[in-house]
LUMNU-975835 format. One record per atom (N, C-alpha, C, O): atom name; x, y, z. Coordinates in steps of 0.02 Angstrom, whole numbers, padded with zeros to 5 digits. Layout:
{atom = CA, px = X, py = Y, pz = Z} $
...
# end
This chain:
{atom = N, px = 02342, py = -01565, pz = -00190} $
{atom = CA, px = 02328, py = -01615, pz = -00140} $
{atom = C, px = 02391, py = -01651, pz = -00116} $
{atom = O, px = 02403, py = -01652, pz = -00056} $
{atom = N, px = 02438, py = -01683, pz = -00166} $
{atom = CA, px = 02504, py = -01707, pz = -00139} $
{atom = C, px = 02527, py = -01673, pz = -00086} $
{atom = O, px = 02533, py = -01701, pz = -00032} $
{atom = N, px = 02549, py = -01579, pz = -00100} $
{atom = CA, px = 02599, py = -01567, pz = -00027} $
{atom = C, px = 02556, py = -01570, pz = 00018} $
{atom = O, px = 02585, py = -01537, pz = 00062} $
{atom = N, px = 02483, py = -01593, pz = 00051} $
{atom = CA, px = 02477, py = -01620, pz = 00110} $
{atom = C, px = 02493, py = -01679, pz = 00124} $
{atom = O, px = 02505, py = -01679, pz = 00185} $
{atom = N, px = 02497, py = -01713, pz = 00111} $
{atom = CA, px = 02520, py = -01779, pz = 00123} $
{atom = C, px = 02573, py = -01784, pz = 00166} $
{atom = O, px = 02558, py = -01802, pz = 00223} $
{atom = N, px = 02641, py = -01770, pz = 00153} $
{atom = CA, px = 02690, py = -01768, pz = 00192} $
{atom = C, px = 02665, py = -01720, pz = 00278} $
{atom = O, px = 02698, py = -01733, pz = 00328} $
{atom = N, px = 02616, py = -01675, pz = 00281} $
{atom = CA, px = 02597, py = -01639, pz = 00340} $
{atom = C, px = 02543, py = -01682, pz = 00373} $
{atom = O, px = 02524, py = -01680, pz = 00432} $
{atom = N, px = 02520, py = -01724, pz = 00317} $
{atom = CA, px = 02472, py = -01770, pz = 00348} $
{atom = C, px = 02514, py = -01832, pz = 00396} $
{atom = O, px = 02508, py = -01844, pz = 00456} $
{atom = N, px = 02559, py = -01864, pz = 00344} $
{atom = CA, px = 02588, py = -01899, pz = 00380} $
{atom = C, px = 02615, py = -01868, pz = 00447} $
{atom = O, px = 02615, py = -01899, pz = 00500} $
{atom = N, px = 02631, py = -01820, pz = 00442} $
{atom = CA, px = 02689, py = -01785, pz = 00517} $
{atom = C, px = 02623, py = -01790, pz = 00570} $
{atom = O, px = 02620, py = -01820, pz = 00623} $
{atom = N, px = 02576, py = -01755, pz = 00540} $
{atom = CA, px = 02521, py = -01764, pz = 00620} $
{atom = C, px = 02514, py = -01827, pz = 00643} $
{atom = O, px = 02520, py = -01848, pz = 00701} $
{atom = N, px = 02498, py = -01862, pz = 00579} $
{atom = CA, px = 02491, py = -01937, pz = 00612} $
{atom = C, px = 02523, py = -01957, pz = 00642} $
{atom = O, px = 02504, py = -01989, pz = 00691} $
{atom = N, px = 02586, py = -01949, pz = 00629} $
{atom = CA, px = 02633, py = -01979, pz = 00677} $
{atom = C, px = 02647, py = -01950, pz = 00740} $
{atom = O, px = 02655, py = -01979, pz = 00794} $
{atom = N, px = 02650, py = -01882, pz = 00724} $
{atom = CA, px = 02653, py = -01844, pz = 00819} $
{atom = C, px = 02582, py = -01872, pz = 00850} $
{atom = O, px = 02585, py = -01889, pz = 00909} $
{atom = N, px = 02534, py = -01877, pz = 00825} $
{atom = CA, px = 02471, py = -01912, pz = 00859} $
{atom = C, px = 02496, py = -01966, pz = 00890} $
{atom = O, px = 02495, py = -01961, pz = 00951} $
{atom = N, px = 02521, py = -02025, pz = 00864} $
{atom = CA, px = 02541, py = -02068, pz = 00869} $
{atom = C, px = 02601, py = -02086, pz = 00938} $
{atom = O, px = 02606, py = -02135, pz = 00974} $
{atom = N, px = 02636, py = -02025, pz = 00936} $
{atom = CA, px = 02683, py = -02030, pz = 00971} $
{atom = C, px = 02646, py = -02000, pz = 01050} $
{atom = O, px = 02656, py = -02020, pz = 01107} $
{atom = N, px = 02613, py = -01958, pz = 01031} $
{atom = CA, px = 02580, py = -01913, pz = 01097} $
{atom = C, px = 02542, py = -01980, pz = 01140} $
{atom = O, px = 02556, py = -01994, pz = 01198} $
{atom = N, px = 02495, py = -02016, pz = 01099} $
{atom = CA, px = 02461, py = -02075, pz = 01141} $
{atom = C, px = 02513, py = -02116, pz = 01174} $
{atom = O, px = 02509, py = -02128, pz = 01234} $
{atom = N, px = 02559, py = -02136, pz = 01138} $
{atom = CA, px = 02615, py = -02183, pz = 01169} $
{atom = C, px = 02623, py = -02186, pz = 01264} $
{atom = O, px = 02628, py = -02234, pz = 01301} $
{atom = N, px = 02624, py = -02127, pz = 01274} $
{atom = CA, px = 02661, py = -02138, pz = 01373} $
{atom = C, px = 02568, py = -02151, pz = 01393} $
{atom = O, px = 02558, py = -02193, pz = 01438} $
{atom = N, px = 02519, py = -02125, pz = 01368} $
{atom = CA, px = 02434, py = -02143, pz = 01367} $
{atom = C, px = 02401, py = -02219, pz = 01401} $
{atom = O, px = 02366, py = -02242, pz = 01446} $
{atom = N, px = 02443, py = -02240, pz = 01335} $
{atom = CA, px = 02422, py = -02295, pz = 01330} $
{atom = C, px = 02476, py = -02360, pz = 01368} $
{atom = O, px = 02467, py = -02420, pz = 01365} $
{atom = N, px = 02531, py = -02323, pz = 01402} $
{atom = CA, px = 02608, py = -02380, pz = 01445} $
{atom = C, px = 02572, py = -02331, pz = 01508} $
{atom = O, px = 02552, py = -02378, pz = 01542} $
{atom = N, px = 02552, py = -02272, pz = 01547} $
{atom = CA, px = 02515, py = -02273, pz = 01578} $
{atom = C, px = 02470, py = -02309, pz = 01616} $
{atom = O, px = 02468, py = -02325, pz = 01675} $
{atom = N, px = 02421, py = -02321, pz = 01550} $
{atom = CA, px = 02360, py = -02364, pz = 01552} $
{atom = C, px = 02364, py = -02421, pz = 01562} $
{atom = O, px = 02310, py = -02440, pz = 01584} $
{atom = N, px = 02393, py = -02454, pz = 01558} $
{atom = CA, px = 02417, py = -02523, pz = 01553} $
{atom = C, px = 02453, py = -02534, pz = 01637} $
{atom = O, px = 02468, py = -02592, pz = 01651} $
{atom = N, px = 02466, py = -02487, pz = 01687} $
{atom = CA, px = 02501, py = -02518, pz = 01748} $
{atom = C, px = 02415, py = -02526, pz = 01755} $
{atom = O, px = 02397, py = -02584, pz = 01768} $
{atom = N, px = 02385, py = -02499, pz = 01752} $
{atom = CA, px = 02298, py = -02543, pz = 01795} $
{atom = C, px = 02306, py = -02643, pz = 01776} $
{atom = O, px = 02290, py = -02696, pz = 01803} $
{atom = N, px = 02336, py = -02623, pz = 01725} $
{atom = CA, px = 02317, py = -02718, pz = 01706} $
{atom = C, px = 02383, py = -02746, pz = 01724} $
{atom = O, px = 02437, py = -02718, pz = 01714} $
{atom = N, px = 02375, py = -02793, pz = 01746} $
{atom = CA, px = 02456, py = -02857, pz = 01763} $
{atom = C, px = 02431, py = -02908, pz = 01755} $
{atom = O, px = 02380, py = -02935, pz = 01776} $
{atom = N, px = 02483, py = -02926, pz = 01712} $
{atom = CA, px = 02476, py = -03009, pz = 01699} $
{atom = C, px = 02475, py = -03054, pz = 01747} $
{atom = O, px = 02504, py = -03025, pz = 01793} $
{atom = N, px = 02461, py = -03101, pz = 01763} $
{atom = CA, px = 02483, py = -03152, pz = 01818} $
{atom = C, px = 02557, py = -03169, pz = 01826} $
{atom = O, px = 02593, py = -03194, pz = 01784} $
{atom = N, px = 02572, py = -03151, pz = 01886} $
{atom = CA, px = 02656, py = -03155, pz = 01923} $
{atom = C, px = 02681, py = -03216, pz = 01921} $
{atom = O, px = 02673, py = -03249, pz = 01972} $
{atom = N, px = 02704, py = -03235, pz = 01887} $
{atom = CA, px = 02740, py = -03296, pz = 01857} $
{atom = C, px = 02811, py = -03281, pz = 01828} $
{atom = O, px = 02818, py = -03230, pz = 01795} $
{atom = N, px = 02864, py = -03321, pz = 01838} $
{atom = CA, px = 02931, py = -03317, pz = 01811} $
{atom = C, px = 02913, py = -03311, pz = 01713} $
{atom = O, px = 02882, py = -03350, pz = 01677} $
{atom = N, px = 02936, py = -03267, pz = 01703} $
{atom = CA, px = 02923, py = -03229, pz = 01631} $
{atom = C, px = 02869, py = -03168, pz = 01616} $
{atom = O, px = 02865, py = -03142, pz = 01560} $
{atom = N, px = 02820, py = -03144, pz = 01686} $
{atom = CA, px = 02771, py = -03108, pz = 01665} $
{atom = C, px = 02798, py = -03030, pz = 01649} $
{atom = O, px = 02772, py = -02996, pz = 01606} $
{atom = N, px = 02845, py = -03010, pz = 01683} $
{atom = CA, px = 02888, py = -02955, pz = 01665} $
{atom = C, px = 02917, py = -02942, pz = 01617} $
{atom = O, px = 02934, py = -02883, pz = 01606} $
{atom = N, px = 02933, py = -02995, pz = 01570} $
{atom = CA, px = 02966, py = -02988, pz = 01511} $
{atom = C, px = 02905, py = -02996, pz = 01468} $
{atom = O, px = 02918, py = -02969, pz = 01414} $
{atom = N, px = 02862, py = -03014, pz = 01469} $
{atom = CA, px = 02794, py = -03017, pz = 01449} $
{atom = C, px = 02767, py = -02967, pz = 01441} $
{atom = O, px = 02758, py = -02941, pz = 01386} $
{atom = N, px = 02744, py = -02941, pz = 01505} $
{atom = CA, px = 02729, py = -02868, pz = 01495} $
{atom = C, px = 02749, py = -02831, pz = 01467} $
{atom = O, px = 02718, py = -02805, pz = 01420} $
{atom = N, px = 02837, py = -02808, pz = 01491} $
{atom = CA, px = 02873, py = -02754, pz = 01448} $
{atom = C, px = 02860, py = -02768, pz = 01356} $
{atom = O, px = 02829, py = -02732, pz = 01318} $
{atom = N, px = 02891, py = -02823, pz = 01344} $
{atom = CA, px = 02877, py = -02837, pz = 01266} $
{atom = C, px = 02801, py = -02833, pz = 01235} $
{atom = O, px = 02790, py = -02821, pz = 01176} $
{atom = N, px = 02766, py = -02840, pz = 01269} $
{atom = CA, px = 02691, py = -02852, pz = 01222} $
{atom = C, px = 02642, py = -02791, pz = 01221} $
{atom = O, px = 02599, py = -02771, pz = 01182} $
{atom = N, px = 02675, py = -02767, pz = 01301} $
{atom = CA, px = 02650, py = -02687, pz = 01305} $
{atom = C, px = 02663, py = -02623, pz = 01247} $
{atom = O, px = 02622, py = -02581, pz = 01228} $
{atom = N, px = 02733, py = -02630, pz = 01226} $
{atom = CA, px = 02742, py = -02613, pz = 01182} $
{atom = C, px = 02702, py = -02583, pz = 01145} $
{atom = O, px = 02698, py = -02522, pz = 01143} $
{atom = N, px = 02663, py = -02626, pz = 01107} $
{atom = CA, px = 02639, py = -02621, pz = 01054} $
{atom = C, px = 02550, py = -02632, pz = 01058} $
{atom = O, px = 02518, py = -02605, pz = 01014} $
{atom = N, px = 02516, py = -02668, pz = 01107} $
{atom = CA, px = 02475, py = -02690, pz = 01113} $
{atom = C, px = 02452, py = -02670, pz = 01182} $
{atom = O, px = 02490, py = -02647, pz = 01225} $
{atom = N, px = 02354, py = -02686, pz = 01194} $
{atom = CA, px = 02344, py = -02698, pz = 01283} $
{atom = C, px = 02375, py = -02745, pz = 01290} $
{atom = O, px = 02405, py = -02774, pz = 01245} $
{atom = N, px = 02372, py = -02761, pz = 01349} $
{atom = CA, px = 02396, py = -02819, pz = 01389} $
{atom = C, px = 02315, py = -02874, pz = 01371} $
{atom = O, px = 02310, py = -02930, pz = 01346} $
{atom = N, px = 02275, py = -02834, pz = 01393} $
{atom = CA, px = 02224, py = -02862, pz = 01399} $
{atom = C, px = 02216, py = -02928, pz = 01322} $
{atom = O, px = 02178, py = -02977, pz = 01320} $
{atom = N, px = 02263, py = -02907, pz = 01275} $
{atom = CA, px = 02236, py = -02954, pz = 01201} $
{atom = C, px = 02242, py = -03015, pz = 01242} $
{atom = O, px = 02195, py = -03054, pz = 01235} $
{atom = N, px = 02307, py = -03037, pz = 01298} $
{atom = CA, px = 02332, py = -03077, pz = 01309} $
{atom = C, px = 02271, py = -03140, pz = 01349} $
{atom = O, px = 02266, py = -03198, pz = 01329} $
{atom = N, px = 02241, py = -03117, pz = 01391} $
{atom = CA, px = 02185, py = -03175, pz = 01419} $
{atom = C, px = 02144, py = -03166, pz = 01377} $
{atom = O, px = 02121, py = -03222, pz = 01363} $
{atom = N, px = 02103, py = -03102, pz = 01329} $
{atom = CA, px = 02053, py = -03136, pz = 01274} $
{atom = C, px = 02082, py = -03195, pz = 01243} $
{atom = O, px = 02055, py = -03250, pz = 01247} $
{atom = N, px = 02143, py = -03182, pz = 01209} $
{atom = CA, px = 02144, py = -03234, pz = 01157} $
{atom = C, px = 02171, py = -03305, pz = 01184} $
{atom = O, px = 02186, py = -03351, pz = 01145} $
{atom = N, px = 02175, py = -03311, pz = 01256} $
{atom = CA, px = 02188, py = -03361, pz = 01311} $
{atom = C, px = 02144, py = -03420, pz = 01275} $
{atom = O, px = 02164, py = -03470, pz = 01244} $
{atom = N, px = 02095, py = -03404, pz = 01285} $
{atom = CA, px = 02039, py = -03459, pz = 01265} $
{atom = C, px = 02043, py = -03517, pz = 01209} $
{atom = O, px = 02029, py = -03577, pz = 01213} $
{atom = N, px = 02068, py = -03471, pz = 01149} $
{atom = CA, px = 02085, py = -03517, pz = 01088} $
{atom = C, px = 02148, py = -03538, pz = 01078} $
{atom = O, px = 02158, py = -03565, pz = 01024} $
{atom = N, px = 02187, py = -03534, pz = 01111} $
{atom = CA, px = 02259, py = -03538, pz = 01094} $
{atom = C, px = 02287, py = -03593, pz = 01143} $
{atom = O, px = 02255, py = -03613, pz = 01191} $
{atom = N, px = 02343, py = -03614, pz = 01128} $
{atom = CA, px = 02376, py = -03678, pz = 01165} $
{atom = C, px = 02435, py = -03662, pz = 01156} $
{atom = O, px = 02448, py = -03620, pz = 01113} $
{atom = N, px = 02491, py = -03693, pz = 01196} $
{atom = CA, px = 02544, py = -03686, pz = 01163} $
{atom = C, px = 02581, py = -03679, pz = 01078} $
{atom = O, px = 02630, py = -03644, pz = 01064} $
{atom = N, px = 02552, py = -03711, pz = 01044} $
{atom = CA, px = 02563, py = -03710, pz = 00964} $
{atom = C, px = 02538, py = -03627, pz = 00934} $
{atom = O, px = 02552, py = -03588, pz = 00889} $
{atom = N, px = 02497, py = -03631, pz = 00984} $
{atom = CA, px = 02447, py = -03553, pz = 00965} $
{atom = C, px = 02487, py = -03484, pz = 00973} $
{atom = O, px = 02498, py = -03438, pz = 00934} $
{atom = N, px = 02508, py = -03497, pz = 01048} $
{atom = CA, px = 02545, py = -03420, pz = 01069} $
{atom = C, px = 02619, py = -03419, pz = 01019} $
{atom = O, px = 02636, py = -03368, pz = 00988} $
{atom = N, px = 02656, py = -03483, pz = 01018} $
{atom = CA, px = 02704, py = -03478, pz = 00969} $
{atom = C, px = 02699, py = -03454, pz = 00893} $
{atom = O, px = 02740, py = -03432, pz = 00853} $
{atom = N, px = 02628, py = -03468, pz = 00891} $
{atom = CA, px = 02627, py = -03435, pz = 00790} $
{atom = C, px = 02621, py = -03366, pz = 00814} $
{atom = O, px = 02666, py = -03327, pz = 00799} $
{atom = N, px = 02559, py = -03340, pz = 00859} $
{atom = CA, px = 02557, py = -03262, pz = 00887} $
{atom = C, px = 02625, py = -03252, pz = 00898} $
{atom = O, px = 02639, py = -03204, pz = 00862} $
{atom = N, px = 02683, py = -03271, pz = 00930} $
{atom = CA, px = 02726, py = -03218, pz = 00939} $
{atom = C, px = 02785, py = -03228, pz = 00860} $
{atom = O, px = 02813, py = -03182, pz = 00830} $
{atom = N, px = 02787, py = -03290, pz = 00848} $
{atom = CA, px = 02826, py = -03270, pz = 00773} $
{atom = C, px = 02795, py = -03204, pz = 00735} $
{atom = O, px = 02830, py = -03157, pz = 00714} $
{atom = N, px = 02718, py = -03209, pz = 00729} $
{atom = CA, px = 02687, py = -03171, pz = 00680} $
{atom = C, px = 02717, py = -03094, pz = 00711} $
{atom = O, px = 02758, py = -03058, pz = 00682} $
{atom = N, px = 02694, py = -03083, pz = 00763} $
{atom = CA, px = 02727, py = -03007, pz = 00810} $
{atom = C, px = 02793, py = -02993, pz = 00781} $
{atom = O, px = 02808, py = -02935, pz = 00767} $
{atom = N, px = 02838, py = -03047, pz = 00771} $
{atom = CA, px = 02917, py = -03007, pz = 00770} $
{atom = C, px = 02914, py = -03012, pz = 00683} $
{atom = O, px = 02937, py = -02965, pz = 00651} $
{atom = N, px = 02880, py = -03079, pz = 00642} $
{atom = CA, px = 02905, py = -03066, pz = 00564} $
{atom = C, px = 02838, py = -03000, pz = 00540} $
{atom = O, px = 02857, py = -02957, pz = 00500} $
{atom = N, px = 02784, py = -02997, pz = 00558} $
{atom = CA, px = 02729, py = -02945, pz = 00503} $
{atom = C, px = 02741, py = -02891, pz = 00542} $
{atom = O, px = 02741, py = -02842, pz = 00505} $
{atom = N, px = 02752, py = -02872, pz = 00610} $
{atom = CA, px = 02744, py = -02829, pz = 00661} $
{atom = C, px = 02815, py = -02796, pz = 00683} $
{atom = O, px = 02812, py = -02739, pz = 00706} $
{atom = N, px = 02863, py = -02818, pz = 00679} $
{atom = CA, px = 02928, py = -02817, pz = 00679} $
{atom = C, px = 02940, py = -02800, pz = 00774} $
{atom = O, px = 02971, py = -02750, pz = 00790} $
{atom = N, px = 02917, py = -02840, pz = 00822} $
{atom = CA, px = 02914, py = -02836, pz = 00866} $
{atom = C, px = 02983, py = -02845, pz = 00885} $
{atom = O, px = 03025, py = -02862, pz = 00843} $
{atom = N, px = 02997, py = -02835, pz = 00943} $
{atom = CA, px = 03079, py = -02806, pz = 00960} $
{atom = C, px = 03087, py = -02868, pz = 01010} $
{atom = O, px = 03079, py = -02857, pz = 01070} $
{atom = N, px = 03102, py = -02923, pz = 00991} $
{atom = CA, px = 03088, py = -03000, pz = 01021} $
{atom = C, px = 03152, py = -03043, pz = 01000} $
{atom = O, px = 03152, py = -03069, pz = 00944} $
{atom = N, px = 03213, py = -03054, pz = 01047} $
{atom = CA, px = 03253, py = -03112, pz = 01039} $
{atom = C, px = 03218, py = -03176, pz = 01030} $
{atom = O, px = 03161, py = -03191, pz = 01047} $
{atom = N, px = 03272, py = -03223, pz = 00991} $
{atom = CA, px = 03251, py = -03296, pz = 01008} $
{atom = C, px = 03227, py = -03329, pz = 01079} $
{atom = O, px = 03182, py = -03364, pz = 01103} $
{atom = N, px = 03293, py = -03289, pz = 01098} $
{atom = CA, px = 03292, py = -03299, pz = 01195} $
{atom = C, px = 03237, py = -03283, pz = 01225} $
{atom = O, px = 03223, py = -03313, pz = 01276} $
{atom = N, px = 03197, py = -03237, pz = 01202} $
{atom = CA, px = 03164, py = -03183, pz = 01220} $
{atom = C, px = 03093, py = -03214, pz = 01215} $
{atom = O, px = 03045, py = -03209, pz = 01254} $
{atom = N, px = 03098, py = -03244, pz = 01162} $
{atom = CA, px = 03025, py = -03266, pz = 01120} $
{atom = C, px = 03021, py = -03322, pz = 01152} $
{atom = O, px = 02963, py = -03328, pz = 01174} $
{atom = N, px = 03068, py = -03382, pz = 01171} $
{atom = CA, px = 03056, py = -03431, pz = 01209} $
{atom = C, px = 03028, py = -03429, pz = 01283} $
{atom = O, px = 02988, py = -03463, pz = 01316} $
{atom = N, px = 03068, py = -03376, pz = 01296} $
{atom = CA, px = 03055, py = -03349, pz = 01370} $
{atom = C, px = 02955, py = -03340, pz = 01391} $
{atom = O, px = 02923, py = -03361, pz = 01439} $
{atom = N, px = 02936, py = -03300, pz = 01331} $
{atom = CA, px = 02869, py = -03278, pz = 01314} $
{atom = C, px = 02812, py = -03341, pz = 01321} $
{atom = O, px = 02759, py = -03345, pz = 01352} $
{atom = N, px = 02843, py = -03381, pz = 01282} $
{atom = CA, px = 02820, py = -03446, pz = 01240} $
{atom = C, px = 02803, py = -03493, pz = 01322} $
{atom = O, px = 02750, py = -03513, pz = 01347} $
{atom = N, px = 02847, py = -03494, pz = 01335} $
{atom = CA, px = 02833, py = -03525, pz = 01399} $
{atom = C, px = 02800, py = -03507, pz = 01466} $
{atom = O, px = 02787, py = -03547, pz = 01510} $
{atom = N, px = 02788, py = -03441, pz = 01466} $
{atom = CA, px = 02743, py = -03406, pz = 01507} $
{atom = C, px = 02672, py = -03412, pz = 01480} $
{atom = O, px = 02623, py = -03444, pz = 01499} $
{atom = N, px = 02680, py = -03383, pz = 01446} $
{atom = CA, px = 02608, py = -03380, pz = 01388} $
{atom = C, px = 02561, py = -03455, pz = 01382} $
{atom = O, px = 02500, py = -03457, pz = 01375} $
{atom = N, px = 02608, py = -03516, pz = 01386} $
{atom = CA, px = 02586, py = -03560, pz = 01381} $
{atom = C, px = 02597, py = -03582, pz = 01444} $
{atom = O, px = 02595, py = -03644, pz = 01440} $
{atom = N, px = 02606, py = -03569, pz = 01494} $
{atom = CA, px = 02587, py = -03599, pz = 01557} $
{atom = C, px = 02544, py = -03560, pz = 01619} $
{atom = O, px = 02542, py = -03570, pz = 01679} $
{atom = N, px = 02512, py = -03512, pz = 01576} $
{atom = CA, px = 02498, py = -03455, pz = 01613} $
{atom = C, px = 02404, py = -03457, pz = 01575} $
{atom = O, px = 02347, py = -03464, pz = 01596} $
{atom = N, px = 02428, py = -03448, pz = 01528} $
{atom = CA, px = 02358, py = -03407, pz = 01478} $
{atom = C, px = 02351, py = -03480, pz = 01406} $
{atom = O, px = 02325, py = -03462, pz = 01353} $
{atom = N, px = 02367, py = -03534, pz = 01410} $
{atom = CA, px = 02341, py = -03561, pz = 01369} $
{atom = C, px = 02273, py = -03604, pz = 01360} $
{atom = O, px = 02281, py = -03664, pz = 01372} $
{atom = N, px = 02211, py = -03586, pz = 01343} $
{atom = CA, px = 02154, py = -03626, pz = 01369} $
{atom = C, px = 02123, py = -03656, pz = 01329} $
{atom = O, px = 02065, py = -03673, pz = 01342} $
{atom = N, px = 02150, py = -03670, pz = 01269} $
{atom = CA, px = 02135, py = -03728, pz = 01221} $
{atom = C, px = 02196, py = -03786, pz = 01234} $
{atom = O, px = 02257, py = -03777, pz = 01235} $
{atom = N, px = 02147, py = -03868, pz = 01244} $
{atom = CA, px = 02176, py = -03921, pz = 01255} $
{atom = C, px = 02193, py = -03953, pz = 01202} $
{atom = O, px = 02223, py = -04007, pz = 01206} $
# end
């Protein structure tokens, strides 16, 4: 059973990699709202995620909110996010999509 494992992993991961252009495809149907930062928004969050997480989780979140979401993205998720980068976010996110007062 062990030497599958390593062939298991390899599919998974070419699986993995095959969905990738799929799913950055899929994602020009959705745009964020055109606001100074939504481009850097997009590019970064697309990444890894729909776009779409971004107005579900609109609702519960406030500024304090999107800032723990994007720390959590770059420390458990290892999201590819400057300081610069994350502020940039932080401030879109929260002037765009925050709908808890």
């Amino acid at each position: 059973m062990r030497p599958l494992l390593p062939a298991c992993l390899l599919l998974g991961a070419a699986a993995l990699l095959a969905a990738l252009p799929a799913v950055r495809a899929g994602e020009e149907g959705y745009r964020l709202k055109e606001a100074p930062g939504s481009e850097l928004t997009q590019g970064r969050c697309a990444i890894c995620h729909s776009l779409e997480y971004i107005p579900n989780d609109a609702p519960t979140l406030d500024r304090g909110g999107w800032q723990k979401e994007i720390q959590k993205m770059r420390d458990k998720f290892g999201a590819p996010v400057s300081d610069a980068e994350a502020q940039q976010i932080l401030d879109y996110l929260a002037a765009n999509y925050a709908g808890k007062s």
